[in-house]
N, C-alpha and C positions, 0 to 999 in steps of 0.2 A: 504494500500500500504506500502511496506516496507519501512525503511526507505533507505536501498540499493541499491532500484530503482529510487529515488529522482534525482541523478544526469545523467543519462541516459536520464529521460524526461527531464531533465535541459536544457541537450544536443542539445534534438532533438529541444525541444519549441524555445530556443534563437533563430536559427537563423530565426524563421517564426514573431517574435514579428517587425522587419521594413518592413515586408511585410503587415502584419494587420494594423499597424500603418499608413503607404503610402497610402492602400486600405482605412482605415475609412477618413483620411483626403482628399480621391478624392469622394467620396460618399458626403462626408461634403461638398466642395466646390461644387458639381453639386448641389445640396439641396440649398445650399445659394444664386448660379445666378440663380433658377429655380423660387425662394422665390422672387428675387428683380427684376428680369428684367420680371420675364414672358412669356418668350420669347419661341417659341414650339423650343423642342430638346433642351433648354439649358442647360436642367441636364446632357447632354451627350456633354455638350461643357463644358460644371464646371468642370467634371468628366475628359476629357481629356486634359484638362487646369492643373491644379492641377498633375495630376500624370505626365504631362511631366515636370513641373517647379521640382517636387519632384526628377524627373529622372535626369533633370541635373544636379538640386544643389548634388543628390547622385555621377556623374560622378566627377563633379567639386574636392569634397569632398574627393575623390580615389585617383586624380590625385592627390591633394595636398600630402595624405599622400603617394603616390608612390615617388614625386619627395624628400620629405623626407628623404623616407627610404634608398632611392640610394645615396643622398648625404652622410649620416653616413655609410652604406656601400663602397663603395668609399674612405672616410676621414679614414677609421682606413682602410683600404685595405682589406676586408672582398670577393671583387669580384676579378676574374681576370682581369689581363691589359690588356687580347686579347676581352674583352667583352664589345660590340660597345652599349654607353649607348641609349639606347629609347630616339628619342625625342619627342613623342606625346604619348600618351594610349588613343585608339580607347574608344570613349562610349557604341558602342553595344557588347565589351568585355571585359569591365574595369578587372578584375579578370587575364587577360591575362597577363599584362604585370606584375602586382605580384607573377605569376607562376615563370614568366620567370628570374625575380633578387630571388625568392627564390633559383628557385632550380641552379641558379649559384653562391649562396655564399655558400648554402650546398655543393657544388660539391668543393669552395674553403676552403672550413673547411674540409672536408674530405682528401685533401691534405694537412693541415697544420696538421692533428691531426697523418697521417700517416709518413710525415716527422720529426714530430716533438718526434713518436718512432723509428723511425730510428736511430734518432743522441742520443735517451736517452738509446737505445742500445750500438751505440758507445761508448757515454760516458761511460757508466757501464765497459767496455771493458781495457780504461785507467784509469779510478779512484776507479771502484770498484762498485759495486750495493748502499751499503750502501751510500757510498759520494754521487753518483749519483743522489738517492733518496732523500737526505737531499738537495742536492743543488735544486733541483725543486719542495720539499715542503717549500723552503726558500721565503718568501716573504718580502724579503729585499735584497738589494744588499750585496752581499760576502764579509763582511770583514775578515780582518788578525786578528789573536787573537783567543784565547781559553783556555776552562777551564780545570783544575787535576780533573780526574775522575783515579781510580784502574780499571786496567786493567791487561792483561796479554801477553807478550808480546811474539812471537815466532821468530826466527830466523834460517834457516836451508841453508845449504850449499853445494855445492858440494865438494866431495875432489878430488886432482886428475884432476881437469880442465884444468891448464894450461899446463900440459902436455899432457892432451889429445886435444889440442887446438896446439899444434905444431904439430901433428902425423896429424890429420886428417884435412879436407877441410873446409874450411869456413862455408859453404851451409850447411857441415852434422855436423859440433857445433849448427849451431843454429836450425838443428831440432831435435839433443838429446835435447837443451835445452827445446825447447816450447812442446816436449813429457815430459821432466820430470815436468814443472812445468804447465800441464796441469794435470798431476795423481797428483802431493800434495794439486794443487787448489781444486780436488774436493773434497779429504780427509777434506782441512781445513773446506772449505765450510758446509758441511755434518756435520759438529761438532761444527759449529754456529760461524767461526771466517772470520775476511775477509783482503783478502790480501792488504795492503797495497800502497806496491810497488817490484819491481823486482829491482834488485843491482847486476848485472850482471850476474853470476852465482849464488846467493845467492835468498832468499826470505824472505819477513818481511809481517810476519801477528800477528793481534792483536784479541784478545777477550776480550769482554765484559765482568765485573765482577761484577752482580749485588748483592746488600747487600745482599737480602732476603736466599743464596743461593749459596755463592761466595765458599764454598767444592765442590759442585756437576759440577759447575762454571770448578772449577780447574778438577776435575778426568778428563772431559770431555777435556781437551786443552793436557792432558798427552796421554790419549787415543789415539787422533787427530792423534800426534807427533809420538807413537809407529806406529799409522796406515800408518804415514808417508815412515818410514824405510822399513812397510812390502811391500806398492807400490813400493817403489823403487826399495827395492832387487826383486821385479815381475818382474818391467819394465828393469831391469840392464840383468836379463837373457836374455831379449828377444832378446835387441842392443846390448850385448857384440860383436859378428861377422855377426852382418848386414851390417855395413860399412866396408869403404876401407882396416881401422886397425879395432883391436881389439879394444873393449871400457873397459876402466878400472877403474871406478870411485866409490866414496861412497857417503853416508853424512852423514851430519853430523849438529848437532839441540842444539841449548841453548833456555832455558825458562826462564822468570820471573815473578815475581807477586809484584804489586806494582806500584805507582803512576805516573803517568806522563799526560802532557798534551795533550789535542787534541783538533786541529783545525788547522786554515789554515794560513800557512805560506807564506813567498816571499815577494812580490812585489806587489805594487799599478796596476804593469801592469801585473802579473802574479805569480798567488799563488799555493800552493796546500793542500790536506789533508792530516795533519800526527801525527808524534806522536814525542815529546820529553821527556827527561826528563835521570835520571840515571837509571834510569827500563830499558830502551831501550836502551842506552849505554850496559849496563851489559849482557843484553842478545845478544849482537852484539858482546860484549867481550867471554862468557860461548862458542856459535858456534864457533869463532876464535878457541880456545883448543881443541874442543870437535874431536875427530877420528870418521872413518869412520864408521858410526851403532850407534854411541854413543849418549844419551839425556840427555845436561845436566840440572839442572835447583838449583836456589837462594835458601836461607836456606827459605827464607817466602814459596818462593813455597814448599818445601819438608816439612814443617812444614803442610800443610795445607792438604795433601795426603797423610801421612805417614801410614796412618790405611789399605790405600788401593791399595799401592804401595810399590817390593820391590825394596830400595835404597841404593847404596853403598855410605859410604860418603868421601870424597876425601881430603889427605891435604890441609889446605887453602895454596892458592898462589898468588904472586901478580901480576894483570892484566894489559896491556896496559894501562895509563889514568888513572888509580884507585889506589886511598891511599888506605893503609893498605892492609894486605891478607885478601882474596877473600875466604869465605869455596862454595864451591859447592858439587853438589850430582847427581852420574850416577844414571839412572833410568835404573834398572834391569826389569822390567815387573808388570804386574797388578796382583794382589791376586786375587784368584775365594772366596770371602769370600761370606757363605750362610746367614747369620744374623749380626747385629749389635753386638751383643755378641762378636764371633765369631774376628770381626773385633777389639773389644776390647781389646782381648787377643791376637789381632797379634804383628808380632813383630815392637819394637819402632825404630828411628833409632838412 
C-alpha cells in the first residue's frame, strides 16, 4: 500500500474505531451478566444494558462539549445576535444541534471576512494600498514615529487652476480634478510608486529606492513623470471644450532622491502615513518653479540618470525655505541607448 493512501484509510477507519469500541464493550458486558447471573436472555440484557449507558454517557459527552463550544462562540461574538441559543440537544440527534452553531458562525465569519474587504478597500482608497496593507499586517497597535529610508520623492501640479477655478463651476473643478488625478494614479502606480496624499490640486507620491538597484530604481520614477505629462497632454485634449469654458491648464512635476523619513505622524487620536524630511521639502519646492510640461529634478537625482536621460541644467537659485542656491535640472527626454557602451559614451551633463 502506498504510503499516499495511508491517510485516506486514516480517514475512513477513525470515525468507525467508537463504534467497535461501544460494540466490543456491549458484547463484553452481555458475556459478563451471562457469566454471573445465568440468567436465560441475559446476554441480550448485558448487551442492551451496556450500549445504552454507552449511549448516554456518548449524548451527555456532546452536550457538554456543544454547550462549550456556544459559550466561546458567543464570548468572542463569533454567532449572530439574531441567533436564539438551543436550550436542550435532542439525544436521538446529538450531531444536530453542532450543525446548527457551525454553520451559523460560518455564515458569521463569512460576513466578517466580507466586511472586513470592504472597508480594506476603502481604506486603500484614503491611505493608499501600501499603508493599507502595512496597517493590517501590523500586529501591534499604530504608533507615531519612523525610520530615514532613501527614497524618491514626486511632486506634480496643476498650472493654471485657480483661474480655471473662477471660470468654471464647482461640480466640473472637481471632476477635471478626480479625471486628472485618476490618469497620473495609474501612470505612478504602473511604475511601482504610491501616492501618498492629494494637496489640492497638487499630488505627492513616493518610490521606493532599494540599494541592490537604486539606477534602475531612478530611470523608472523619471519614466513615471515623463509618462505623467504625456496623460495629461491626452486627457487636457479631451476636457479643453467639454465644459461650460474652455479648460486651460498644464503641469507641472519636481523630483528628488534622497533621504527622508517615513511613518506615521499626528496624534495619539489621529495619525497618518507620510513622509518628511528636506527631500520632500525640495521637491515640493522644484514643482512650485517648475512650468507647465516641465520635470524638474535634484543634482542627486540627475546625477544618478544622466547616462540615460537628456538634461538641461538650470542656474542655481534660491528657493522658498532653502539656504543657499538650489542647482536643478529640466528633464529633456529618455535616450533610446542600445548597449551599455553606447550609454557610456553618451553625453555627461
Amino acid at each position: 500500500m502506498s504510503e499516499t493512501s495511508h491517510p485516506f484509510f486514516r480517514r475512513f477507519l477513525r470515525p468507525l474505531i467508537p463504534w467497535v469500541v461501544g460494540l466490543s464493550l456491549s458484547i463484553a458486558g452481555g458475556i459478563v451478566l451471562e457469566t454471573v447471573f445465568r440468567v436465560p436472555d441475559s446476554f441480550y440484557w448485558g448487551v442492551g444494558i451496556v450500549a445504552g449507558a454507552l449511549l448516554l454517557f456518548r449524548w451527555i459527552y456532546d452536550a457538554y462539549r456543544l454547550w462549550n463550544l456556544l459559550d466561546l462562540f458567543y464570548h468572542h461574538h463569533m454567532l449572530p445576535a439574531t441567533l436564539v441559543r438551543p436550550k436542550v440537544f435532542w439525544p436521538w440527534d446529538p450531531a444536530m444541534g453542532l450543525r446548527t452553531v457551525l454553520r451559523a458562525a460560518v455564515h458569521e465569519y463569512q460576513k466578517t471576512v466580507k466586511k472586513t474587504r470592504e472597508t480594506t478597500l476603502a481604506l486603500e482608497k484614503f491611505v493608499g494600498a501600501g499603508a493599507a496593507e502595512r496597517s493590517l499586517r501590523s500586529t501591534t497597535k499604530p504608533a507615531m514615529g519612523g525610520e530615514a529610508k532613501k527614497v524618491f520623492c514626486l511632486f506634480a501640479d496643476v498650472r493654471g487652476f485657480t483661474h480655471m477655478t473662477e471660470r468654471l463651476r464647482p461640480e466640473e473643478t472637481v471632476d477635471i480634478l478626480n479625471r486628472i488625478f485618476t490618469e497620473l494614479e495609474a501612470v505612478i502606480t504602473q511604475y511601482g510608486g504610491e501616492i501618498n496624499k492629494y494637496i489640492g490640486d497638487a499630488v505627492f507620491a513616493y518610490f521606493r529606492c532599494p540599494y541592490d538597484n537604486e539606477e534602475i530604481a531612478a530611470r523608472n520614477v523619471l519614466r513615471a513623470a515623463l509618462r505623467m505629462q504625456e496623460a495629461f497632454d491626452t486627457l487636457n485634449l479631451k476636457i479643453r471644450g467639454f465644459y461650460s469654458q474652455p479648460v486651460e491648464i498644464g503641469l507641472g512635476a519636481g523630483i528628488t532622491a534622497g533621504e527622508a523619513v517615513q511613518g506615521n505622524m499626528g496624534s495619539s487620536k489621529r495619525m497618518e502615513f507620510t513622509l518628511i524630511g528636506d527631500t520632500v521639502n525640495l521637491a515640493a519646492r522644484l514643482c512650485s518653479i517648475a512650468k507647465s510640461g516641465e520635470v524638474l529634478v535634484n543634482e542627486e537625482m540627475a546625477e544618478m540618470v544622466q547616462e540615460y536621460f537628456d538634461m538641461t541644467a538650470q542656474p542655481a537659485v534660491e528657493l522658498k525655505g532653502k539656504s543657499g542656491a538650489q542647482v536643478f535640472y529640466i528633464v529633456v527626454g529618455e535616450r533610446m541607448l542600445l548597449t551599455k557602451g553606447l550609454a557610456d559614451r553618451g553625453k555627461k551633463i
